[in-house]
DRENDO-1510 file (C-alpha; in Angstrom, 1 decimal, always signed):
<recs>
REC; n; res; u; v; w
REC; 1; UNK; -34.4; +15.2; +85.0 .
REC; 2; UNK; -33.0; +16.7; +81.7 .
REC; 3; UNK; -29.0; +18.2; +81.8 .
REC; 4; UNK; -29.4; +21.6; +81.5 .
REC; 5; UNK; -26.7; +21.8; +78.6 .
REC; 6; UNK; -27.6; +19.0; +75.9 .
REC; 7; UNK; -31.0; +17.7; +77.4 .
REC; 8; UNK; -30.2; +14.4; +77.7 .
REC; 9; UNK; -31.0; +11.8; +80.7 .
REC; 10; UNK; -29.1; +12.4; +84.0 .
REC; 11; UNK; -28.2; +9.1; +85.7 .
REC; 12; UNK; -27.4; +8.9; +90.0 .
REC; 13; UNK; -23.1; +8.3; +90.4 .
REC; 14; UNK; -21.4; +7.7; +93.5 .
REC; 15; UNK; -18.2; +9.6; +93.5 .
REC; 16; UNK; -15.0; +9.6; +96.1 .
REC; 17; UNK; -14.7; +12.8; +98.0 .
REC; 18; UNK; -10.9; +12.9; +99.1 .
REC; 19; UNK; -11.5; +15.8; +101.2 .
REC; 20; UNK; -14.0; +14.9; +103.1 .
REC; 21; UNK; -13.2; +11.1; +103.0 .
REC; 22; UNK; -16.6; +9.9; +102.2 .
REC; 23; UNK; -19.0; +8.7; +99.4 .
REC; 24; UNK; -20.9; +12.0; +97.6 .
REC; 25; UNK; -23.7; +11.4; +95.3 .
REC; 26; UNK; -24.3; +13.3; +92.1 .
REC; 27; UNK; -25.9; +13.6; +88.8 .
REC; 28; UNK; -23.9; +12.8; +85.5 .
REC; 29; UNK; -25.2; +13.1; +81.7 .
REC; 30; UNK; -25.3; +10.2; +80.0 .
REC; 31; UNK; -25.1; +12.5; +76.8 .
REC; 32; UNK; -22.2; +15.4; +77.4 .
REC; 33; UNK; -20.8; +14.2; +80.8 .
REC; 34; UNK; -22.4; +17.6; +82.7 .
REC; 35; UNK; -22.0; +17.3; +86.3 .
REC; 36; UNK; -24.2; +18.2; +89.2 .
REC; 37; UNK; -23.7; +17.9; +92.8 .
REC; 38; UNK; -25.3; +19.4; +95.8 .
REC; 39; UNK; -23.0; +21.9; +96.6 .
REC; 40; UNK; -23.9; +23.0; +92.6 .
REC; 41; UNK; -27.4; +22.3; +93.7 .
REC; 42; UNK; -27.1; +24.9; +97.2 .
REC; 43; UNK; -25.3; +27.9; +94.5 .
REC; 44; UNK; -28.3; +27.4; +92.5 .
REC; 45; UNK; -31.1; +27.5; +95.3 .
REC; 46; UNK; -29.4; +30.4; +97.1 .
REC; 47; UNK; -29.3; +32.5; +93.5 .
REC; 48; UNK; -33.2; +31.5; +93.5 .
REC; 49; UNK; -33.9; +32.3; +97.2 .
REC; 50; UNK; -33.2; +28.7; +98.8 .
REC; 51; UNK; -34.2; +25.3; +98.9 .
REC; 52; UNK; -34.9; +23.3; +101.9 .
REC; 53; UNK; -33.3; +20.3; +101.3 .
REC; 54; UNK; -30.8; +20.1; +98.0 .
REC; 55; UNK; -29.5; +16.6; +98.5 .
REC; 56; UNK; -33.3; +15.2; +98.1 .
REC; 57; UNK; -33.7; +17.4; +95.4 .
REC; 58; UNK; -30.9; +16.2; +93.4 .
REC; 59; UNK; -31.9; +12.5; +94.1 .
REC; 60; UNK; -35.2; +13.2; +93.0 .
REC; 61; UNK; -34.8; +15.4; +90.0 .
REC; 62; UNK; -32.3; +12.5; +88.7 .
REC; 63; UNK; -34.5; +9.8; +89.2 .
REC; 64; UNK; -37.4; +11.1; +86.8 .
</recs>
């Protein structure tokens, strides 16, 4: 997957969610730094009319 902002490659990261104590996986630019998540993902897909699954979207659309 492309960013959305400078086109470059988005890699998988494993980031630290204080709040809910656990491990949340996102997509990072390698190019600008552009973060996206799944709750960015489930905005998105409920502005488009919903996606079933947003988590195994984002882990797919990064690793293409």
């Amino acid at each position: 997957m492309t960013c959305q902002r400078c086109f470059g490659r988005l890699r998988m990261v494993k980031l630290w969610d204080d709040m809910l104590k656990v491990d949340v996986w996102s997509c990072s630019c390698i190019n600008c730094g552009d973060m996206i998540d799944r709750v960015i993902l489930q905005n998105r897909a409920s502005q488009r009319g919903g996606v079933a699954s947003c988590t195994a979207v984002a882990k797919a659309s990064c690793r293409s």
